[in-house]
C-alpha positions as CSV (number, residue, x, y, z in Angstrom):
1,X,46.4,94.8,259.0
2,X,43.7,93.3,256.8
3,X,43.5,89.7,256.0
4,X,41.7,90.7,253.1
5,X,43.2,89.5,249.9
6,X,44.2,93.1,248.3
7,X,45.0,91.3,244.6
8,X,43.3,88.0,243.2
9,X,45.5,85.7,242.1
10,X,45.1,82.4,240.3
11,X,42.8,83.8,238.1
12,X,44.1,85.1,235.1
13,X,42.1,83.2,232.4
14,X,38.5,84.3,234.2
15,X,39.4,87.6,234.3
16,X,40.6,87.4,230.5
17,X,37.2,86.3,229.9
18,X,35.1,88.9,231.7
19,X,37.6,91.7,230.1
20,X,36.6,89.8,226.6
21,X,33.0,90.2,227.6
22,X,33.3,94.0,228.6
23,X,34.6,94.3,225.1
24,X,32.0,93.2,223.3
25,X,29.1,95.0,225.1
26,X,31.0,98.0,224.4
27,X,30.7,97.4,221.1
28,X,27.1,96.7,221.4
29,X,26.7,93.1,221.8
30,X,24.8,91.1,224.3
31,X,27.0,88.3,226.1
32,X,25.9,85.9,228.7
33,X,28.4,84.6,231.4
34,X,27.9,82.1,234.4
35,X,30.5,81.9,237.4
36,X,30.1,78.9,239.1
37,X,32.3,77.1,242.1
38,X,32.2,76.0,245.6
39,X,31.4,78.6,248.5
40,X,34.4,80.5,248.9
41,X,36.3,80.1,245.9
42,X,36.1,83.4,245.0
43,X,32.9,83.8,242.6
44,X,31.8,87.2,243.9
45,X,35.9,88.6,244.0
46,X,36.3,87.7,240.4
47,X,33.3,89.8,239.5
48,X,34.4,92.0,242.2
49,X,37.5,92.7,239.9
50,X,35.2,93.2,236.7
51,X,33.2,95.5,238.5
52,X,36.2,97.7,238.9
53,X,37.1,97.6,235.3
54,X,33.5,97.9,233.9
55,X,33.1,101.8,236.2
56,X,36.7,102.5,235.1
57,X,35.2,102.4,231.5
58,X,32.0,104.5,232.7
59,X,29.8,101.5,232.3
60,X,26.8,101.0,234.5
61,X,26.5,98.2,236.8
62,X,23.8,96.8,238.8
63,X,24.1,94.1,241.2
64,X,21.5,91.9,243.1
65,X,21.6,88.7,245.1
66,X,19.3,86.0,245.7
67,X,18.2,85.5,249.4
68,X,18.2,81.8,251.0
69,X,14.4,81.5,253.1
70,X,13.1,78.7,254.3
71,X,9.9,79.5,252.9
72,X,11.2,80.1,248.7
73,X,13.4,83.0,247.7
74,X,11.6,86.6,247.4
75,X,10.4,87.1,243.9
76,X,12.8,89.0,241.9
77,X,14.9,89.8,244.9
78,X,18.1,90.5,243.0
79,X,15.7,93.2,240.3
80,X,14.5,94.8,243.3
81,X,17.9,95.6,244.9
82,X,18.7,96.7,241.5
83,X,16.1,99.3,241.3
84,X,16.9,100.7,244.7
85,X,20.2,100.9,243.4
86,X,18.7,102.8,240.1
87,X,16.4,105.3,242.3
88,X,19.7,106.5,244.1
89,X,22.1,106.9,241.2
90,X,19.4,108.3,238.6
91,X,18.6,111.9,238.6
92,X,14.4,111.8,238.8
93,X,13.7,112.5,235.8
94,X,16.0,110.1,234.4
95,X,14.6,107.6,236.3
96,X,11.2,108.5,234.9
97,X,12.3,107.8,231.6
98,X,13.8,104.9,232.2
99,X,10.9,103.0,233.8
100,X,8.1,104.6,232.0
101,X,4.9,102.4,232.3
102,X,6.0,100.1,234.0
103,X,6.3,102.4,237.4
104,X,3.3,101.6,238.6
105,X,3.7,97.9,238.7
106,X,7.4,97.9,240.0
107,X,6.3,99.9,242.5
108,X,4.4,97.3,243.8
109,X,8.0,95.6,244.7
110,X,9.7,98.8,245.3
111,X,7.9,100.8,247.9
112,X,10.5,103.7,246.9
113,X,9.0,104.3,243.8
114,X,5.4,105.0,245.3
115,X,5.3,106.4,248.5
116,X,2.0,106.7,248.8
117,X,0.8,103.3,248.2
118,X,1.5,100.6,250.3
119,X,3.7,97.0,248.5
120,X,1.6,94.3,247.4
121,X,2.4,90.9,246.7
122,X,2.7,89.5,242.5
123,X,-0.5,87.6,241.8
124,X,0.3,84.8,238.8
125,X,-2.3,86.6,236.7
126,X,-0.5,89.8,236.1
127,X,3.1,87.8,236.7
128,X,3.8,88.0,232.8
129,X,2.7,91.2,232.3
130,X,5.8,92.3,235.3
131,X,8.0,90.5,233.4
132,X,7.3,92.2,229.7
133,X,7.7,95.7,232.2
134,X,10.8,94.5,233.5
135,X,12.5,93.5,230.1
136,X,11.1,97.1,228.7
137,X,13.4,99.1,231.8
138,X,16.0,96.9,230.9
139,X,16.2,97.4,227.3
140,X,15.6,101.1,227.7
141,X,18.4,101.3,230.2
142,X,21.1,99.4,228.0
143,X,20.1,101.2,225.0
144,X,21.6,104.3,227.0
145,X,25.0,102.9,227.6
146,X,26.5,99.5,227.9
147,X,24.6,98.0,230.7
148,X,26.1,95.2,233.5
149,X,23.6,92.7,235.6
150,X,25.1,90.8,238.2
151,X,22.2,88.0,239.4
152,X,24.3,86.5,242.9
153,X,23.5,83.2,244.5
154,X,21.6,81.6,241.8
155,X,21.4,78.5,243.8
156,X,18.8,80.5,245.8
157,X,16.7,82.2,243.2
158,X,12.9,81.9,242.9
159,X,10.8,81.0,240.0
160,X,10.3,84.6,239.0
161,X,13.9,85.4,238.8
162,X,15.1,82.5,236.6
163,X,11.9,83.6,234.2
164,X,13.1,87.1,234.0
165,X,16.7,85.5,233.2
166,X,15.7,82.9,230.4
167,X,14.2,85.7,228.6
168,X,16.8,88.5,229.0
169,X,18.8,85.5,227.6
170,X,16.6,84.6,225.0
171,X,16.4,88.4,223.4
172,X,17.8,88.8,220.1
173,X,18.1,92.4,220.1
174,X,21.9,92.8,220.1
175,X,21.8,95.5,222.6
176,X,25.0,96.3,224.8
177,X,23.8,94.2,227.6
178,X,26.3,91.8,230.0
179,X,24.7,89.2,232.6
180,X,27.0,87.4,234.7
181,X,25.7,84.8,237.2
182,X,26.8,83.5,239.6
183,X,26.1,80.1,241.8
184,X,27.5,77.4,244.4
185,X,27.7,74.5,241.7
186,X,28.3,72.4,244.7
187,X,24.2,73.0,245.6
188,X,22.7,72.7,242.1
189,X,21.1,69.4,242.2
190,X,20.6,67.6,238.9
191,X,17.1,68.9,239.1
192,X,17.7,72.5,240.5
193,X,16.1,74.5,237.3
194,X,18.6,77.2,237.0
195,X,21.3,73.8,236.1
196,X,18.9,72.8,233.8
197,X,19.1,76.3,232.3
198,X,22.4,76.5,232.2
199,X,23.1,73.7,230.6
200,X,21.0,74.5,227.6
201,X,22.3,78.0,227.4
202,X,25.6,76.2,226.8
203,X,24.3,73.8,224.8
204,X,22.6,76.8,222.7
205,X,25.8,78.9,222.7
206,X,24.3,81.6,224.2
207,X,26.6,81.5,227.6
208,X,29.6,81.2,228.3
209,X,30.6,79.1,231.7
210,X,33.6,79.7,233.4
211,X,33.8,77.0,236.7
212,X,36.3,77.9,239.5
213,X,38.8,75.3,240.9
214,X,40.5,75.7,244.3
215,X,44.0,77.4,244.1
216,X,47.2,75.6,243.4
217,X,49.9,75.6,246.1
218,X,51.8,78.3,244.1
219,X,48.8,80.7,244.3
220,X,47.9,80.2,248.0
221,X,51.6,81.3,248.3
222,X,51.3,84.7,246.1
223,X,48.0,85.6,248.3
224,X,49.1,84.9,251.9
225,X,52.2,87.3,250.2
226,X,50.0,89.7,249.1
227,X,48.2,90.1,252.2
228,X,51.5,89.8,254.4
229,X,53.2,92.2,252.4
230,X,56.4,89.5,252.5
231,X,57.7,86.4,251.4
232,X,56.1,84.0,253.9
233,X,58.4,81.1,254.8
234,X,57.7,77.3,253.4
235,X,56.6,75.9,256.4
236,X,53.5,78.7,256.5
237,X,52.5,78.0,253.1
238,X,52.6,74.1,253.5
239,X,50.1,75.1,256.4
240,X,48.2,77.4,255.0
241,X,47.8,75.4,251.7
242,X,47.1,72.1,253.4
243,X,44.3,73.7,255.6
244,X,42.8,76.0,253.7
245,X,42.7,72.9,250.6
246,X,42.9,75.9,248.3
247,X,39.6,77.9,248.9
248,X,40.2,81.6,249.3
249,X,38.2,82.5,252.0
250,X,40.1,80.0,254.3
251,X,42.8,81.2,253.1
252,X,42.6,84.2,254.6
């Protein structure tokens, strides 16, 4: 069988949280969240879980992760993947509502939008102008129907992205709109800009943070059950719990 956790477990609080935050979005707020914890902990299962709920309640979700280079991250790497994700799920002319003017230009990231012009790089000088285009499909798309963006990785995200992000968080406009981002707090140096965003987002009340800790012995126990399908004996979960130290991932 799997080795796949099939429930999460140790979390009940988080996922209170996120349900709290799919509330209000469907009542046409805008809420801010920010996962953060050590690799493996389980950042991307707990969203994994809201996920579930969010398409259960016919809200739309779009997800996009950060890529680690050597060279910088890709700009607006996660926006990209969710576009491709928007040009699959969107009946054409949908989509053509949805990204208007701004078609052209995001073209320029995502090739699938204009076949017949090849991808060219974001020059600084039309930079903001991307930006005001990108907020513009954003808002139009959450004034549809209560809208979820996951931003993964944050610890990896260029310049570009983290713009985008302090001015989606910025917006007054009240529409029904959820971020939730996630990062490895254990690589945000004191300088790293997206900690220095966080922090004044908390500061400012505009985001809520909620920071994983490993699992206590008790909960190592309920998910090596859950994935055994039976009680597993003391002496396994004395293992299990001493070498995993309560990360998730080694758990399994």
């Amino acid at each position: 069988g799997s080795l796949v956790g099939p429930v999460l477990v140790g979390r009940q609080a988080e996922v209170k949280a996120l349900s709290t935050a799919l509330e209000q979005i469907v009542s046409g707020e805008q809420v801010t969240v920010l996962v953060g914890g050590e690799a493996g902990v389980g950042k991307s299962r707990l969203v994994h879980e809201l996920i579930l709920r969010a398409r259960a309640a016919h809200t739309r979700v779009l997800i996009g992760s950060c890529v680690e280079l050597d060279g910088g991250g890709i700009p607006f790497a996660p926006v990209v993947e969710m576009i491709r994700a928007l040009t699959i799920e969107l009946p054409a002319a949908e989509l053509d509502a949805v990204l208007g003017t701004a078609r052209a230009e995001i073209g320029r990231l995502v090739p699938e939008l204009e076949d017949d012009q090849p991808a060219a790089p974001v020059g600084e000088r039309d930079a903001s102008r991307l930006l005001e285009l990108m907020l513009g499909v954003i808002g139009r798309l959450s004034a549809r129907a209560p809208l979820i963006l996951v931003f993964e990785d944050l610890q990896w995200a260029d310049s570009a992205t983290l713009d985008l992000l302090a001015l989606l968080v910025a917006r007054t406009s009240g529409s029904p709109l959820l971020l939730v981002l996630t990062a490895r707090s254990d690589e945000l140096h004191r300088a790293h800009p997206f900690r220095r965003m966080a922090a004044r987002w908390e500061q400012q009340r505009t985001a809520e943070r909620l920071e994983l800790d490993r699992l206590e012995p008790r909960d190592v126990a309920a998910q090596v059950e859950a994935i055994l399908g039976e009680r597993p004996d003391a002496d396994l979960i004395e293992f299990v719990a001493e070498r995993s130290e309560g990360i998730p991932l080694f758990v399994e």
